[in-house]
C-alpha positions, -999 to +999 in steps of 0.1 A: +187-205+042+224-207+041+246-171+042+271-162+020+311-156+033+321-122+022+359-123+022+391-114+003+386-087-026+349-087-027+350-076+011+372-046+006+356-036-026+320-037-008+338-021+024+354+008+003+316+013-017+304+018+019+328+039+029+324+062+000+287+067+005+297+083+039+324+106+021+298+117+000+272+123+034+302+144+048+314+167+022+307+205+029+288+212-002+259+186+007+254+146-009+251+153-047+217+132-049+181+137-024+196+117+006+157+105+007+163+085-021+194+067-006+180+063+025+152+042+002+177+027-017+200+016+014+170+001+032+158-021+006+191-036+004+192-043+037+157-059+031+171-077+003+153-063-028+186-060-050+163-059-085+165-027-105+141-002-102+130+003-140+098+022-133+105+060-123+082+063-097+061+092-088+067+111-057+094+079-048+064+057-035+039+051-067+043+039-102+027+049-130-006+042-144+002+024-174+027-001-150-007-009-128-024-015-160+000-040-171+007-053-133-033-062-133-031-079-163-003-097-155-023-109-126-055-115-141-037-138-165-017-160-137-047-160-108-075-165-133-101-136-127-118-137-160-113-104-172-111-101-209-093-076-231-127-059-235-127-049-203-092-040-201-101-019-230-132-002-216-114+011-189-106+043-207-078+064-200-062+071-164-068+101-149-040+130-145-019+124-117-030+147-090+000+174-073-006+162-036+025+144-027+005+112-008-027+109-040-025+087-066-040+067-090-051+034-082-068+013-108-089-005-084-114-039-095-136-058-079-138-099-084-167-120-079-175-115-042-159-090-013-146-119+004-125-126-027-114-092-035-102-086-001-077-119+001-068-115-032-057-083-025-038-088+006-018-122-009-007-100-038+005-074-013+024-102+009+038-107-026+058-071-028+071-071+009+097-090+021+078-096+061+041-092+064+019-100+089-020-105+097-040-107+125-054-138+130-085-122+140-096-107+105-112-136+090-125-130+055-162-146+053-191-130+049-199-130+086-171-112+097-163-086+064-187-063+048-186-028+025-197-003+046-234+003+041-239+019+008-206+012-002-213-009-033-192-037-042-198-045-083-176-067-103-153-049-126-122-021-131-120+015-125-092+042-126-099+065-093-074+086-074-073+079-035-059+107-012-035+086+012-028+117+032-060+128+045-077+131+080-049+121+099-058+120+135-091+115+127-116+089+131-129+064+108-165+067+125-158+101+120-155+102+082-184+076+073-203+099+089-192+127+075-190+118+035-208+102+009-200+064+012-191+060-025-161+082-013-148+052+012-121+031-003-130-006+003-109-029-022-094+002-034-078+008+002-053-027-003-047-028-039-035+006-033-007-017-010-002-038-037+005-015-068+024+006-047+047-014-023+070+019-017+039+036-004+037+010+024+073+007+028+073+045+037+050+045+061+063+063+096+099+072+082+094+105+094+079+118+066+044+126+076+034+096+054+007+078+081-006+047+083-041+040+072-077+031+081-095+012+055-131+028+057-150+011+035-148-023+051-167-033+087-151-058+106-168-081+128-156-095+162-173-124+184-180-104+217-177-072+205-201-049+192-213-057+158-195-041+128-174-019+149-137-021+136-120-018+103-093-028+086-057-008+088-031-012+074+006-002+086+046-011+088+059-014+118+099-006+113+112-018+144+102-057+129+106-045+090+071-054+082+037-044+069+010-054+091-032-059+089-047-048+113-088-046+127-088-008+142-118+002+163-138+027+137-137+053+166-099+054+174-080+083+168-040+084+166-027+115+149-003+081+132-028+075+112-053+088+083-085+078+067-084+078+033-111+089+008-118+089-030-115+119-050-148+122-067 
């Protein structure tokens, strides 16, 4: 893709806006605005994502519930999932947004199999980064992804809230065996990633916002033993992109958190 020359008027005019945004850093009494935000801001234009932000988001990283709502049936519309408005409609109300800075509300759905959920899921978050990246080892078939056992995987939508921020340091192995498995996010773990880009995009910055394990998917790799990994998801800021990733259920990085349902 061919650059664009940045000279004459438009140069000093961009030059002087940069300039001015360090004035403001400088001055005694403190930048007028939560730096965190410009930070944010500054980044994604050096990404590339120039579109306005008309969604306030929540806690700078999630948008509201009714946006999901329409985002989903947006999707459902142009990908062809089948649901109807009746379902849309039996979905009820959202819960209230919960005070922890890294929960939220994810209205999570299930398609017609796990294997379809899951890349589904992960295309539509490729779709709201600008690099992401998969290893070539999670393969998507029934003989290499499965729910955890009990985790049940039924067709349909459901509002829950997922705590993003919990057991960091631990273990996945740890958790499954410590909770109820309908507590284990499975497809609820990526399209958390792909209603809330900023989410990912935060990861590591420094603000105790870790990367994730998703619990309530196995992982299967040839010559290893059976169902021990699972799938994580993190962004790697040194290549500007979000990553999957097949974990070992027993590793433990205080990086990274396991994240459970709020029941």
């Amino acid at each position: 893709m061919a650059g664009y020359t940045v000279a004459g008027d438009l140069y000093y005019e961009i030059d002087g806006q940069l300039l001015e945004i360090k004035r403001q850093l400088r001055q005694h009494g403190g930048y007028p605005c939560d730096p965190r935000d410009l930070r944010d801001a500054l980044q994604d234009i050096i990404e590339g994502r120039f579109a306005d932000q008309k969604t306030e988001l929540i806690n700078r990283m999630f948008i509201p519930a009714a946006c999901q709502l329409e985002a989903v049936q947006r999707w459902n519309s142009e990908r062809g999932w089948g649901f109807t408005d009746e379902d849309f409609s039996n979905l009820g109300e959202p819960p209230v947004w919960p005070e922890d800075q890294l929960a939220a509300i994810i209205l999570d759905f299930q398609l017609d199999t796990v294997q379809r959920t899951f890349e589904e899921a992960w295309a539509l978050t490729v779709s709201q980064q600008p690099v992401a990246w998969r290893w070539e080892g999670i393969k998507a078939d029934v003989e290499h992804l499965r729910p955890y056992p009990g985790c049940e995987h039924r067709r349909g939508l459901c509002w829950k809230i997922i705590d993003l921020g919990a057991n960091q340091g631990k273990s996945s192995e740890d958790i499954q065996k410590a909770v109820k498995p309908e507590v284990l996010p499975h497809s609820a773990g990526l399209w958390v990633a792909a209603l809330h880009p900023k989410w990912v995009q935060a990861m590591n910055r420094g603000d105790n916002i870790p990367c994730v394990d998703i619990p309530g998917y196995q992982v299967f790799l040839p010559g290893e033993q059976a169902w021990a990994r699972v799938p994580g998801l993190y962004r790697s800021r040194g290549f500007r992109r979000v990553g999957l990733v097949a974990r070992g259920a027993d590793s433990r990085d205080p990086r990274w958190g396991v994240p459970v349902l709020r029941e």
